[in-house]
PyMOL Python script that loads the backbone (N, CA, C, O; Angstrom):
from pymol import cmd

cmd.read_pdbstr("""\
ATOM      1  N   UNK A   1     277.189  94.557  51.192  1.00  0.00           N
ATOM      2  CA  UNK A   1     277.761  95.717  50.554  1.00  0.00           C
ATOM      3  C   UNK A   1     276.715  96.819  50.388  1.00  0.00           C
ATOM      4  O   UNK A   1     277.072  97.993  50.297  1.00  0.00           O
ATOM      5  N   UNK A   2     275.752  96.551  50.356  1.00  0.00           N
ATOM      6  CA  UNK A   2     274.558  97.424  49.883  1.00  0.00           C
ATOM      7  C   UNK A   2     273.817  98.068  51.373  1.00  0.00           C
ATOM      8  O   UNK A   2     272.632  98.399  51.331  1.00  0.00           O
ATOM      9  N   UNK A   3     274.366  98.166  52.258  1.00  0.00           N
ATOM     10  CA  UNK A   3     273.789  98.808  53.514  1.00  0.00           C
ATOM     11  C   UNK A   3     274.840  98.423  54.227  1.00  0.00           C
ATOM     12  O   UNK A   3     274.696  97.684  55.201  1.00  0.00           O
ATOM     13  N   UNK A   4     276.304  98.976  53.742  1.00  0.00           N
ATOM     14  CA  UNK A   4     278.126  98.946  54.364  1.00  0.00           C
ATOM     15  C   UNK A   4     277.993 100.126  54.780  1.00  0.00           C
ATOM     16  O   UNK A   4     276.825 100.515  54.766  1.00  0.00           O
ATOM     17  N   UNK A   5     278.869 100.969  55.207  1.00  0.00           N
ATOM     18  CA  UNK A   5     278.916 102.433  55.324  1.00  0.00           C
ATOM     19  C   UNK A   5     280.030 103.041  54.162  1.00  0.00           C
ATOM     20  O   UNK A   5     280.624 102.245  53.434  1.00  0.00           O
ATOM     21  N   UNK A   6     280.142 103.762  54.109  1.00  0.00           N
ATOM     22  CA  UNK A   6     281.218 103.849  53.376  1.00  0.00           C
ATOM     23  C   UNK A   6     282.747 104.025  53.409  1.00  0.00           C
ATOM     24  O   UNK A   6     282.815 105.141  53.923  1.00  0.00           O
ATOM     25  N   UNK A   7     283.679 103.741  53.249  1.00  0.00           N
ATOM     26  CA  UNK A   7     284.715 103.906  53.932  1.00  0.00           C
ATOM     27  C   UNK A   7     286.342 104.189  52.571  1.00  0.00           C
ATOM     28  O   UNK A   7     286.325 103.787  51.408  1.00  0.00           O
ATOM     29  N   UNK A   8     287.249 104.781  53.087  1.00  0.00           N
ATOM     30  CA  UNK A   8     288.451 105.334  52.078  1.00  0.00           C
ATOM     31  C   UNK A   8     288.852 104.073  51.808  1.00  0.00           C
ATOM     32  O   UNK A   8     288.880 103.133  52.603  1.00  0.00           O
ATOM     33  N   UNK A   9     289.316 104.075  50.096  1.00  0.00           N
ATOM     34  CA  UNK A   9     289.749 103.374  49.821  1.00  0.00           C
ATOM     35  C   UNK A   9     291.057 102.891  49.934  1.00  0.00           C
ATOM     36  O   UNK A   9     291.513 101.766  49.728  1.00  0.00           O
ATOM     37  N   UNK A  10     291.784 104.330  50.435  1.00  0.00           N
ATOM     38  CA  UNK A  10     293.319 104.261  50.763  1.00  0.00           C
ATOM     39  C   UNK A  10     293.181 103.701  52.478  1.00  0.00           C
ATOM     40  O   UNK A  10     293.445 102.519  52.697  1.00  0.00           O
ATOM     41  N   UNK A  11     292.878 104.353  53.317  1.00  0.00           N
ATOM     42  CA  UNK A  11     293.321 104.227  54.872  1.00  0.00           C
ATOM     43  C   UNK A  11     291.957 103.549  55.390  1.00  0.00           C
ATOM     44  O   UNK A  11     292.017 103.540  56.620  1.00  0.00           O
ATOM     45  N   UNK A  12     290.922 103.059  55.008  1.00  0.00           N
ATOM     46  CA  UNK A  12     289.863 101.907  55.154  1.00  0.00           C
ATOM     47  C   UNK A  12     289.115 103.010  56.308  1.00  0.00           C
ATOM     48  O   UNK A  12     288.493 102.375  57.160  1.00  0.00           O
ATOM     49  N   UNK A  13     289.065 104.225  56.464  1.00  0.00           N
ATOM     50  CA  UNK A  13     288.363 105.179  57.302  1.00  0.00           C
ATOM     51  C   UNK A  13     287.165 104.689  57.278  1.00  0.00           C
ATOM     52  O   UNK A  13     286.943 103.824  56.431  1.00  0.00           O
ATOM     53  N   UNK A  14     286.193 105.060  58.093  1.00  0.00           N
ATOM     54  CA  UNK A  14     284.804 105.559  58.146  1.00  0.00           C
ATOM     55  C   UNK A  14     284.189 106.312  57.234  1.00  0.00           C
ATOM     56  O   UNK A  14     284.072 107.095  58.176  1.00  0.00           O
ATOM     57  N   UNK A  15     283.587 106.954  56.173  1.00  0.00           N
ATOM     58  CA  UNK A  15     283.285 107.970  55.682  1.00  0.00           C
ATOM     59  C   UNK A  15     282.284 108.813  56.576  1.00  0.00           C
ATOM     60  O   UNK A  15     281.285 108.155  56.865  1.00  0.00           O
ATOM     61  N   UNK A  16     282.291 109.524  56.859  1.00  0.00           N
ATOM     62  CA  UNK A  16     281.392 110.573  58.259  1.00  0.00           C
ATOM     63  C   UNK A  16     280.305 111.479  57.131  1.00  0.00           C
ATOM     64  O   UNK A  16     280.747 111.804  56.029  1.00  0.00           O
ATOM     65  N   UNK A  17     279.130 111.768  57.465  1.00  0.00           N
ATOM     66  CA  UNK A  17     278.683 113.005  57.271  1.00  0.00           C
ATOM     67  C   UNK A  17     279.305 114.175  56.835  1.00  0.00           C
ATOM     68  O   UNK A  17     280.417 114.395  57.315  1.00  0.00           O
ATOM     69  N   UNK A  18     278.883 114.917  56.097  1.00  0.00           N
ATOM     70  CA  UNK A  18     279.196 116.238  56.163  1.00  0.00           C
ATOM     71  C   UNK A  18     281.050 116.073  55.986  1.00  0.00           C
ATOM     72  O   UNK A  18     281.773 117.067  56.060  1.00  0.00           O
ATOM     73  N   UNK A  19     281.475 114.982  55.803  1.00  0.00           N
ATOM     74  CA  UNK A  19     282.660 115.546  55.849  1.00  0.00           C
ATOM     75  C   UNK A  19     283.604 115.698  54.195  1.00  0.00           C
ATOM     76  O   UNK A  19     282.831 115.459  53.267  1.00  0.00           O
ATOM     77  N   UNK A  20     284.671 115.947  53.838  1.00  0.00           N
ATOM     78  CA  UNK A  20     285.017 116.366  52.754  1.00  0.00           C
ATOM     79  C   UNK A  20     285.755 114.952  52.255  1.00  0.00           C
ATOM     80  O   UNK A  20     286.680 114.302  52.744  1.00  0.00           O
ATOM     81  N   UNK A  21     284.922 114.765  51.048  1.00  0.00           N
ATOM     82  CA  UNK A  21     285.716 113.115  50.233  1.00  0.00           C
ATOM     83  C   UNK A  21     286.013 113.486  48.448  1.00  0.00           C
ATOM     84  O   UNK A  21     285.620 114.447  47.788  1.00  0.00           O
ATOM     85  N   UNK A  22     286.543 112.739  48.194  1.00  0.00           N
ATOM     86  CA  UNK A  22     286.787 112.573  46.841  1.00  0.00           C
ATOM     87  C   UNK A  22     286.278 111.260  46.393  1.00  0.00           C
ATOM     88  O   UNK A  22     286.511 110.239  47.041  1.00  0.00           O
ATOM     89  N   UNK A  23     285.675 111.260  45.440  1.00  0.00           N
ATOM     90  CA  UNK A  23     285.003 110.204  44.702  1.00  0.00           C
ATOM     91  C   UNK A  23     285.648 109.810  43.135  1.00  0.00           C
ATOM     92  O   UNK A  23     285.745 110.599  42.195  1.00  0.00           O
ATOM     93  N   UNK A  24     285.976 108.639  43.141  1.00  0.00           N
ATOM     94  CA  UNK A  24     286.731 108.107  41.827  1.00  0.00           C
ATOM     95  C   UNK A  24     285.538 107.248  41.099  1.00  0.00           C
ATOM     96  O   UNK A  24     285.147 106.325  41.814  1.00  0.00           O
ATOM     97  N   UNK A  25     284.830 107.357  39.746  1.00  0.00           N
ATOM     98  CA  UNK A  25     284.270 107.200  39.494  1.00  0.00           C
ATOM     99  C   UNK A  25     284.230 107.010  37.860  1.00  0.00           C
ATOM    100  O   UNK A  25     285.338 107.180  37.351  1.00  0.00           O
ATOM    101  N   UNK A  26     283.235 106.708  36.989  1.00  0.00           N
ATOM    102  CA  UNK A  26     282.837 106.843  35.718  1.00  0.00           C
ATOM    103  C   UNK A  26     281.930 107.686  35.532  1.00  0.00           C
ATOM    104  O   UNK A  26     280.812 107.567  36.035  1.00  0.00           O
ATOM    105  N   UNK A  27     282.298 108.698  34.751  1.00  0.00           N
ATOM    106  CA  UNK A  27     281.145 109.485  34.308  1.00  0.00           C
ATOM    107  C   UNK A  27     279.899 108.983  33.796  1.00  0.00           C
ATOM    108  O   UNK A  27     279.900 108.508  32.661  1.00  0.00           O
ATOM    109  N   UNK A  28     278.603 109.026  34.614  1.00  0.00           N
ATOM    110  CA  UNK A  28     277.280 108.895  34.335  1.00  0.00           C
ATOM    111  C   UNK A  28     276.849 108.504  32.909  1.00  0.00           C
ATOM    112  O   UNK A  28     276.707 109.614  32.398  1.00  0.00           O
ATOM    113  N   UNK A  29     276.539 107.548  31.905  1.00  0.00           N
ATOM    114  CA  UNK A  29     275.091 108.059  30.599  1.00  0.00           C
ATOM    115  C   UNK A  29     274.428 108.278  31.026  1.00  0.00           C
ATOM    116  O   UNK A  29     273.828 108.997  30.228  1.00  0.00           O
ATOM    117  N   UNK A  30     273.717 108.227  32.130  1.00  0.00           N
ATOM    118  CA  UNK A  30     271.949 108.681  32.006  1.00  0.00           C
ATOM    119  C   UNK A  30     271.923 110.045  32.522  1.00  0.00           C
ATOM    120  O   UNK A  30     272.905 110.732  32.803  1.00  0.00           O
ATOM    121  N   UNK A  31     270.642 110.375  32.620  1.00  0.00           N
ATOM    122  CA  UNK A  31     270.692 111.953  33.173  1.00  0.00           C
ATOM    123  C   UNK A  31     269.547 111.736  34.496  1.00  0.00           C
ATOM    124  O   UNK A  31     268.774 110.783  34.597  1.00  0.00           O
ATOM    125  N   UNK A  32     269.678 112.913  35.476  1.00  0.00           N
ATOM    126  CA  UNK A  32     268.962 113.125  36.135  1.00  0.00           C
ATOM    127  C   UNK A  32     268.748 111.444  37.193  1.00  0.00           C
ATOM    128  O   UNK A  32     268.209 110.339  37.147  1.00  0.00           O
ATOM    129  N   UNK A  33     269.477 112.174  37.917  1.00  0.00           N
ATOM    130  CA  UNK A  33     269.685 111.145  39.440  1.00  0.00           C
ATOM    131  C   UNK A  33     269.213 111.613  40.521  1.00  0.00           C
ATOM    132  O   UNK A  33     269.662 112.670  40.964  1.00  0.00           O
ATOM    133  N   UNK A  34     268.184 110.908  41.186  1.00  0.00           N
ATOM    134  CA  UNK A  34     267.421 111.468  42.466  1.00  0.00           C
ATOM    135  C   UNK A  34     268.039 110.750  43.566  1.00  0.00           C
ATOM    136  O   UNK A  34     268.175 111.188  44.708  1.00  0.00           O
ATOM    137  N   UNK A  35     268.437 109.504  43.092  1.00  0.00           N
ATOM    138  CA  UNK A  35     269.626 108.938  44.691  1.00  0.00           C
ATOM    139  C   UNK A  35     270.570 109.205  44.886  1.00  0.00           C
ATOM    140  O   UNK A  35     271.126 108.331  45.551  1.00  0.00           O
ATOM    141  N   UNK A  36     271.382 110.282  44.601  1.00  0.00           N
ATOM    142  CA  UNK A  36     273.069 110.537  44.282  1.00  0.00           C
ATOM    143  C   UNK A  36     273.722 109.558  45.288  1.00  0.00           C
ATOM    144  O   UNK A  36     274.569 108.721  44.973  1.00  0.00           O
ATOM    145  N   UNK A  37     273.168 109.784  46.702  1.00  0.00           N
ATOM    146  CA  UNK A  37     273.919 109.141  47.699  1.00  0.00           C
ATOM    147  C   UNK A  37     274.165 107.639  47.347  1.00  0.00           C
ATOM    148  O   UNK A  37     275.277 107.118  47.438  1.00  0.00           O
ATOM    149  N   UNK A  38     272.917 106.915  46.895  1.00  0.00           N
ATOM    150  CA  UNK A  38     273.081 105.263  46.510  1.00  0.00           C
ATOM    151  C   UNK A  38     273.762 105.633  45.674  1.00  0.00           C
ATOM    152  O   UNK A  38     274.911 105.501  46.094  1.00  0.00           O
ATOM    153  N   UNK A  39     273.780 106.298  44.066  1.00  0.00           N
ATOM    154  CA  UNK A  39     274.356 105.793  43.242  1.00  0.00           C
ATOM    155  C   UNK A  39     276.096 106.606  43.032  1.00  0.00           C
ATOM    156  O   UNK A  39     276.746 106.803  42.005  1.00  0.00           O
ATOM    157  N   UNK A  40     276.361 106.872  44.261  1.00  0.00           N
ATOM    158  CA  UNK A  40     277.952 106.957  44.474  1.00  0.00           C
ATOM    159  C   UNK A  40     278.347 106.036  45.506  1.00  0.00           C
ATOM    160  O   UNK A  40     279.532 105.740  45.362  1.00  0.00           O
ATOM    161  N   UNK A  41     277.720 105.375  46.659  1.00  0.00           N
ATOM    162  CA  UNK A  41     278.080 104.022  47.297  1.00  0.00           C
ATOM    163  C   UNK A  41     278.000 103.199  46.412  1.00  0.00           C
ATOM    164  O   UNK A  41     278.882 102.379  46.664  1.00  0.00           O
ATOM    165  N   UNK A  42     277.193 102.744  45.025  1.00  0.00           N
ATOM    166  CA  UNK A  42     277.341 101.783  44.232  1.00  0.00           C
ATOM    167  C   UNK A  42     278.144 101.519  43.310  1.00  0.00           C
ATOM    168  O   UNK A  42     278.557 100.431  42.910  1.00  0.00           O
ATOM    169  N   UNK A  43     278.521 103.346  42.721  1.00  0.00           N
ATOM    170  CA  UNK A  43     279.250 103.364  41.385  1.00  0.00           C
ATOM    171  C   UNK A  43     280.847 103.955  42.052  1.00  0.00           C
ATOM    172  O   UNK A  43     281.699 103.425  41.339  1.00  0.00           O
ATOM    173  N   UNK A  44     281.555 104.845  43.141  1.00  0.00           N
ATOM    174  CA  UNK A  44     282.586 105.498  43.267  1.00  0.00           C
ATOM    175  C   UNK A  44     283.403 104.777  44.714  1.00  0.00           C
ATOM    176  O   UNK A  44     282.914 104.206  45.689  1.00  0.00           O
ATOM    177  N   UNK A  45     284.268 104.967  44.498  1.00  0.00           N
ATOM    178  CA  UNK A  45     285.397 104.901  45.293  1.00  0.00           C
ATOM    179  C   UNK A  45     285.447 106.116  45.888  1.00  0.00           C
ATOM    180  O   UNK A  45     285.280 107.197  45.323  1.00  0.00           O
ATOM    181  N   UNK A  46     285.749 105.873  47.375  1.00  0.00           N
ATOM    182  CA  UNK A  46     285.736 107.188  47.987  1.00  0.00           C
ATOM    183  C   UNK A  46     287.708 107.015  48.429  1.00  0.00           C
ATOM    184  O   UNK A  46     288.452 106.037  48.353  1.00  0.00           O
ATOM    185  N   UNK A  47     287.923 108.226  48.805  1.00  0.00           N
ATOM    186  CA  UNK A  47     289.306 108.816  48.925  1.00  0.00           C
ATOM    187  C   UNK A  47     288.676 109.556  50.525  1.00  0.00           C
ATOM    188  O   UNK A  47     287.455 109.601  50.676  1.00  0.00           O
ATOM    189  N   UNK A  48     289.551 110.069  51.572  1.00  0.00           N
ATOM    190  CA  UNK A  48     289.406 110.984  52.724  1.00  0.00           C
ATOM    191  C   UNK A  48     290.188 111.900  52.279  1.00  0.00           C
ATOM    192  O   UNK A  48     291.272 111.640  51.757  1.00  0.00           O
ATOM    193  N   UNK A  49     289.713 113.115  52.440  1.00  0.00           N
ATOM    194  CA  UNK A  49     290.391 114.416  52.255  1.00  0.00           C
ATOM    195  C   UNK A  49     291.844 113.979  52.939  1.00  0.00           C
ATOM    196  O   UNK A  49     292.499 113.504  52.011  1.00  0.00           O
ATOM    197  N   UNK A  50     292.464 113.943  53.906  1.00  0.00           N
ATOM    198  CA  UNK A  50     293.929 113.673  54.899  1.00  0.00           C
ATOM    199  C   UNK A  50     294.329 112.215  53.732  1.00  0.00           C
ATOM    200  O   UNK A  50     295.343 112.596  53.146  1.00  0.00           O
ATOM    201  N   UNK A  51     294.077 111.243  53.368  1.00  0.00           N
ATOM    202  CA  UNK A  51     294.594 110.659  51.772  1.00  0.00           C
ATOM    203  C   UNK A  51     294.893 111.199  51.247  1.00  0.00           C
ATOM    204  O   UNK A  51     296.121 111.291  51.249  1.00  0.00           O
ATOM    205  N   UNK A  52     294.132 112.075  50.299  1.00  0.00           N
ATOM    206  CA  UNK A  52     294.721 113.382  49.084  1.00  0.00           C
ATOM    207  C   UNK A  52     295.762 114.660  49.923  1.00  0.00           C
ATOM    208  O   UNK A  52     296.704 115.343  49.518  1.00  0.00           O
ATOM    209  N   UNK A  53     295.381 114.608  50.637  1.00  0.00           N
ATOM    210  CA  UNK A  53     296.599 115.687  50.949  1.00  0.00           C
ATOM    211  C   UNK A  53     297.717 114.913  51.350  1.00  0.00           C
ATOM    212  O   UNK A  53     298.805 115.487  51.368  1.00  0.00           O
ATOM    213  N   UNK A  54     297.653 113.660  51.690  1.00  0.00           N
ATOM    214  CA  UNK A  54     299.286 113.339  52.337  1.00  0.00           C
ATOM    215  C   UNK A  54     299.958 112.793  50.719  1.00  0.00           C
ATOM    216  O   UNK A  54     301.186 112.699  50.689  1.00  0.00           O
ATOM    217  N   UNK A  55     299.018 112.365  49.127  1.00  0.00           N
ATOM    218  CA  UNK A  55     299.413 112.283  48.583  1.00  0.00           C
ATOM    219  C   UNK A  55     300.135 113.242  47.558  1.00  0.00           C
ATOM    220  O   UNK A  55     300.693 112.925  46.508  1.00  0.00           O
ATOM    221  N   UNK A  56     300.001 114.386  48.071  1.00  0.00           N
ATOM    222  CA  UNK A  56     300.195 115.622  46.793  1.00  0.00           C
ATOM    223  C   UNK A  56     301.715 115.917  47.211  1.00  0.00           C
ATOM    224  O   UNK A  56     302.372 116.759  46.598  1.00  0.00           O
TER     225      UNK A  56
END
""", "prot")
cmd.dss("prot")
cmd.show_as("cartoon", "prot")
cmd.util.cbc("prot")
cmd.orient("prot")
């Protein structure tokens, strides 16, 4: 799990670069995060932009 790629939680996608996601998550206690990238593969659920829009 810890070197997975990341992938939607709805349609099991790829998560790509650069591309546009939504992240389901818990808001942070601590402050000041220098890994954002690890600590949203560890802590969030990702969504693909084409998920949220086919759900609205």
């Amino acid at each position: 799990m810890l070197w997975e790629k990341p992938k939607c939680m709805v349609c099991e996608k790829e998560i790509k670069g650069e591309e546009m996601v939504f992240v389901k998550m818990k808001y942070p206690k601590r402050k000041g995060f220098t890994e954002i990238i690890a600590y949203l593969r560890n802590e969030g659920k990702f969504v693909c932009e084409d998920c949220v829009t086919l759900n609205k």
